[in-house]
C-alpha positions, 0 to 999 in steps of 0.5 A: 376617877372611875377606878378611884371610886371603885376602890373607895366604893368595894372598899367600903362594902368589904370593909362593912363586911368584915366588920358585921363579921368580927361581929359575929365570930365568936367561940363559945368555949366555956370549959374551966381551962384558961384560954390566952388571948380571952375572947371578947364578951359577946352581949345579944343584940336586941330584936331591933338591933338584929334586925338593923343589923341584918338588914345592912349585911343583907344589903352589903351582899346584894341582897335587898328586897324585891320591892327595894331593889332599884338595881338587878344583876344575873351572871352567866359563865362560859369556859369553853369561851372563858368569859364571866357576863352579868347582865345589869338592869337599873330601874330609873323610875324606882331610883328617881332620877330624872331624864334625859338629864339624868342619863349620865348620872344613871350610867355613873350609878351603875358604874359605882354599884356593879361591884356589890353585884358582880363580886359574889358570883365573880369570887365563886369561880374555882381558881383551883381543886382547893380555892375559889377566888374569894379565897385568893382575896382573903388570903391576899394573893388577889388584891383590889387594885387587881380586880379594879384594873381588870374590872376597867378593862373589861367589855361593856355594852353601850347603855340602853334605855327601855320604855318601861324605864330601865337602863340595861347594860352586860358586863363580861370578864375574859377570865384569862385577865384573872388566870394571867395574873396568877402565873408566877413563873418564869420558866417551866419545870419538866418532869423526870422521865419515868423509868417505865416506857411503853411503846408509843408514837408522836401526837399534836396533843391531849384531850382528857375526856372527863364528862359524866360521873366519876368515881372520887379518888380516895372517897366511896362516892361519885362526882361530875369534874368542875371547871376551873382555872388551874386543874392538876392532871394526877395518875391513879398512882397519885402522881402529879402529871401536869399542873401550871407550872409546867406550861410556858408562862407566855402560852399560860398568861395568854390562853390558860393551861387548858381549853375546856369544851364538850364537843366530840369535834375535834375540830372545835379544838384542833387549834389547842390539840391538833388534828391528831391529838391522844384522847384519853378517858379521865378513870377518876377525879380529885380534889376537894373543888372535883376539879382535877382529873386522875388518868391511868399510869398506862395513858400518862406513859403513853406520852411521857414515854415520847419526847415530843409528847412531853413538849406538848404539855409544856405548849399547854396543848391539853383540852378536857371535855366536861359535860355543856350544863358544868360548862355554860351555866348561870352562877347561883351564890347563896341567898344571905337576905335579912332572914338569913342574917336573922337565923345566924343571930339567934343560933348565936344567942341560943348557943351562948344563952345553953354555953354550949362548949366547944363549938365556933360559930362563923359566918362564912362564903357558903354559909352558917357554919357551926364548928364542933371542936374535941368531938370523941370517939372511941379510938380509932372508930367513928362511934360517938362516946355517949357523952357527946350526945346531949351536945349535939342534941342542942345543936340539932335543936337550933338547926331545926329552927334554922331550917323550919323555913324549907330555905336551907340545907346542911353540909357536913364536914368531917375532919380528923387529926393527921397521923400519917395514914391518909386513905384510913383519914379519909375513910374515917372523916366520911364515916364520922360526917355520915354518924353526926347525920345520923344524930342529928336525924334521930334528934328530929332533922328531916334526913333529906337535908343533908349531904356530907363530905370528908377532908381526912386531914387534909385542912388542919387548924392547928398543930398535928404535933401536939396533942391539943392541936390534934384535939382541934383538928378533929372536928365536924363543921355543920354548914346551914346553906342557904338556897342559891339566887341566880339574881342579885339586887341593890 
């Protein structure tokens, strides 16, 4: 019964959510060109409906008001333990439930009503340097009966009863219960050996130092390395040195690709990587999450170049040290109360009301994110044509109102077709992310708002082959995101 009621229950929140989504995803692209299908009509809401509507896609994210709230939830994750704990407070008097009869009731509610509050946090995890889990449950690798049984299987502490007439619990997931249902293999691939060999000797196993700041590979900037669930180790040649399909699916499924710790003690890890491991210091990282670490081609011949060593990485004999605070922390997801729900419906309106042309306007994990499609540029430079300018002054007039509040930032992504040169790509994404601030700053937007990335043309939308679809895969994405809440409330 309890899992049944946990399908019909985060089947419910989710399909509301898509639902209050299709809503809101819409294009207004009001060019004389004929699109095929014609998008549907959008009518603004009126105040009060946008205020109704808001209200109900606050409460399905488990964001509620304070003073309405009768349940809380906090998570905290640990990879060096692989553990994902919530700690959930229920308010009985709030709720009105009577007790001592109303014990059992008070435990099935928070049973019910966990998943609104663990999902958020739980789909934030980085699965890998591209996806979050709640990328995996939009595409379809995750489903809910999956989630569902490792939601049953999970640890929960024995209710406890406060005299202040709360009802507290903590909920905590063995991440391996996730990562385990994501091993497809069967058997493990091994890499050719390489031609160049270096003098070298046997090890026990391999510890990648990665902590601190690290240059990103491909990008002028410079970043911490992220956990997550199936980091790829590269070399700086760009060459794939060991990812999860190269590890024994038994030793994967049971205790993941990596054990992830910050200790200088090889003892705290001498159980994955031996008494006499080859300790290695990451030069670089990668990947669009900062997940994955990049080593010399000097350090990765040191073990290609010995066959015993090679086996290691088939044992999943791999640790990599990242700094305690990207290790052990609470998990923040972003703040999507009533007001901010309020915001996206009138940068909708204010968009439609100017037929702003060539711009998507979605709701998305992070954020608001306003997608400016057929941005122009000067060829092969990241100077804006004058024509593109008055259309980002609107813009910038709507993200101004977005923001007043001092509850928002602003992330800008650039992103450009791809023609085959991908280190002048990426260079070029940068450079254009970095000209919309600058456009947006010089339209009155508080510089101190934004932070940008560049993808290259590594996320396309369309078709590189042909000219339209390179058309739409140059592109800037503005993501309004709201401030993170480590607290969640039903």
């Amino acid at each position: 019964m309890k899992t049944k009621n946990f399908i019909l229950y985060t089947a419910a929140i989710i399909s509301c959510a898509c639902i209050f989504g299709q809503s809101y995803i819409e294009q207004f692209d009001f060019s004389t060109e004929t699109a095929e299908p014609a998008p549907s009509v959008y009518v603004p809401y009126s105040d009060i409906e946008i205020e109704h509507e808001s209200i109900m896609a606050a409460k399905a994210q488990g964001h509620v008001s304070e003073k309405d709230a009768v349940m809380t939830s906090s998570s905290f994750v640990n990879w060096t333990k692989n553990t994902f704990a919530s700690d959930v407070a229920f308010n009985i008097e709030k709720a009105g439930i009577p007790l001592p009869s109303g014990k059992s009731t008070s435990v099935k509610e928070i049973e019910m009503k966990l998943p609104i509050l663990v999902k958020n946090p739980l789909l934030s995890l980085y699965v890998d340097d591209t996806k979050t889990l709640g990328d995996l449950v939009l595409d379809e690798t995750v489903t809910l009966e999956s989630l569902t049984r490792i939601i049953d299987n999970s640890k929960k502490t024995p209710a406890v009863f406060t005299k202040d007439g709360l009802l507290l619990t903590k909920h905590t997931i063995d991440m391996n219960d996730i990562s385990s249902s994501l091993v497809k293999h069967h058997t493990p691939y091994k890499k050719m050996q390489p031609i160049d060999q270096v003098a070298s000797r046997e090890y026990t196993g391999i510890v990648l130092d990665a902590r601190g700041s690290l240059p990103v590979h491909g990008e002028f900037i410079e970043s911490e390395v992220y956990p997550c669930l199936f980091p790829k180790v590269w070399t700086e040649d760009m060459e794939l040195f060991y990812e999860r399909n190269m590890v024994q699916p038994e030793i994967a499924k049971k205790s993941g690709i990596v054990k992830y710790s910050s200790s200088d003690f090889i003892e705290d890890y001498d159980g994955r990587a031996g008494k006499d491991p080859l300790w290695i210091t990451v030069k670089k990282v990668y990947g669009i999450n900062r997940c994955d670490p990049v080593i010399s081609k000097e350090d990765y011949l040191k073990i290609a170049s010995v066959e015993k060593n090679v086996e290691l990485l088939k044992k999943g004999k791999v640790v990599i040290l990242l700094d305690k605070e990207q290790l052990e922390h609470k998990v923040s997801v972003p703040k999507k109360d009533k007001n901010y729900y309020i915001a996206y419906h009138q940068i909708k309106k204010y968009f439609f009301e100017r037929k702003i042309p060539d711009v998507d306007l979605n709701e998305v994990l992070t954020g608001i994110q306003i997608t400016m499609q057929n941005l122009r540029f000067i060829a092969d430079s990241y100077e804006l044509l004058p024509q593109e300018k008055p259309r980002i002054a609107q813009i910038a007039e709507s993200l101004k109102k977005a923001t007043s509040s001092g509850e928002y930032t602003i992330l800008i992504e650039g992103h450009t077709a791809d023609v085959n040169k991908p280190n002048g790509q990426m260079t070029l994404s940068i450079q254009r992310a970095q000209e919309i601030i600058k456009e947006l700053v010089s339209n009155g937007i508080d510089k101190n708002l934004f932070t940008y990335r560049g993808f290259g043309g590594t996320k396309p939308v369309a078709d590189n082959s042909t000219p339209q679809g390179r058309a739409l895969n140059r592109r800037v994405e503005i993501i309004i995101m709201p401030k993170g809440s480590y607290i969640l409330r039903e």
